[in-house]
C-alpha positions in Angstrom: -5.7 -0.3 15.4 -1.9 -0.8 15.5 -0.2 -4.1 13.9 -0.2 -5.9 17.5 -3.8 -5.4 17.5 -4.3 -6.3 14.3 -2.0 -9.6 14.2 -4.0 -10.6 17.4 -7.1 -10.6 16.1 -5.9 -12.4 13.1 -4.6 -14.9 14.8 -7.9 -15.9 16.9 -9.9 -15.8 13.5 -7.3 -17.6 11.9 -6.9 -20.3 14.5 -2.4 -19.9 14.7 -0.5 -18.5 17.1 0.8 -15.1 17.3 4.2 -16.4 16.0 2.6 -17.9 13.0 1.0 -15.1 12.1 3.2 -12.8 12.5 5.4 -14.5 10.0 2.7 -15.0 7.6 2.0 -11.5 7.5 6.0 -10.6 6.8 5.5 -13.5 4.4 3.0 -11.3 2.7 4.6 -7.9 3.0 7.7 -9.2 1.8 6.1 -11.1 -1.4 4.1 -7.9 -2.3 7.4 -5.3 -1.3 9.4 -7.7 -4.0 5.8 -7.8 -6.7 6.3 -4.1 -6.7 9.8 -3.1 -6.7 9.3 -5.5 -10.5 6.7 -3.1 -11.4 4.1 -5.9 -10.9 0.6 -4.8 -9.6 -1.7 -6.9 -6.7 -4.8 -7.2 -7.2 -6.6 -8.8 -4.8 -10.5 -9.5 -5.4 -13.2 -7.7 -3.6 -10.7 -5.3 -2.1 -8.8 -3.3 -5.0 -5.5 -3.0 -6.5 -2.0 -2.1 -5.6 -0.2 -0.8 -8.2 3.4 1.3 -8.1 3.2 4.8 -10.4 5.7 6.8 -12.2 5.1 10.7 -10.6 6.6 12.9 -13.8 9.1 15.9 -12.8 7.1 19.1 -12.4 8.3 22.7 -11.4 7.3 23.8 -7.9 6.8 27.2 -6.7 8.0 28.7 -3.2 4.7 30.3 -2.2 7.2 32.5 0.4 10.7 33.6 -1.8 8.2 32.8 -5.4 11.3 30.6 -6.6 10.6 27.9 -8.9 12.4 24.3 -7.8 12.4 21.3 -10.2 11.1 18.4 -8.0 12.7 15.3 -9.5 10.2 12.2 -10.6 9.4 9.7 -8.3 7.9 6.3 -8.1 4.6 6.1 -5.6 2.1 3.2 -4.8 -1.6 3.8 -5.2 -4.3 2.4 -4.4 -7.5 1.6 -6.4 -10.5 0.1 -4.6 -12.4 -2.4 -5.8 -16.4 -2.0 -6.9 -17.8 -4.4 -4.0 -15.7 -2.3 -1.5 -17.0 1.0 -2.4 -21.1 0.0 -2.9 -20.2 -1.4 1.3 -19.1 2.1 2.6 -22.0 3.7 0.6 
């Protein structure tokens, strides 16, 4: 499903045009891109949480010249799904 599919069946469930919805859902993005860029996590009930991780620096290995590379830390978003969630795909 790509996001034109997915904001078009949105909108007929949600009963607002494709405009409407469309900036709802950059509404949404937008909120949650600011939450986490504050360190903040979203969780939403019955479907899991969003939270933004530190990734420490680690030395990496060249499995073809066997040179060892520092790879810097990072910041990464995971994703933890809530218990109602998992017991549906079970």
């Amino acid at each position: 499903m790509n996001n034109k599919d997915f904001i078009a069946g949105l909108a007929s469930r949600s009963g607002y045009s494709l405009k409407e919805t469309s900036d709802l859902m950059a509404s949404l993005l937008e909120e949650m891109t600011q939450q986490w860029e504050e360190g903040n996590p979203i969780c939403i009930q019955g479907f899991g949480v969003f939270e933004v991780k530190k990734k420490m620096e680690r030395v990496s290995v060249s499995p073809l010249t066997k040179q060892r590379m520092l790879v810097p830390p990072k910041l990464i978003l995971s994703y933890k799904p809530s218990s109602a969630l998992k017991d549906k795909f079970k």
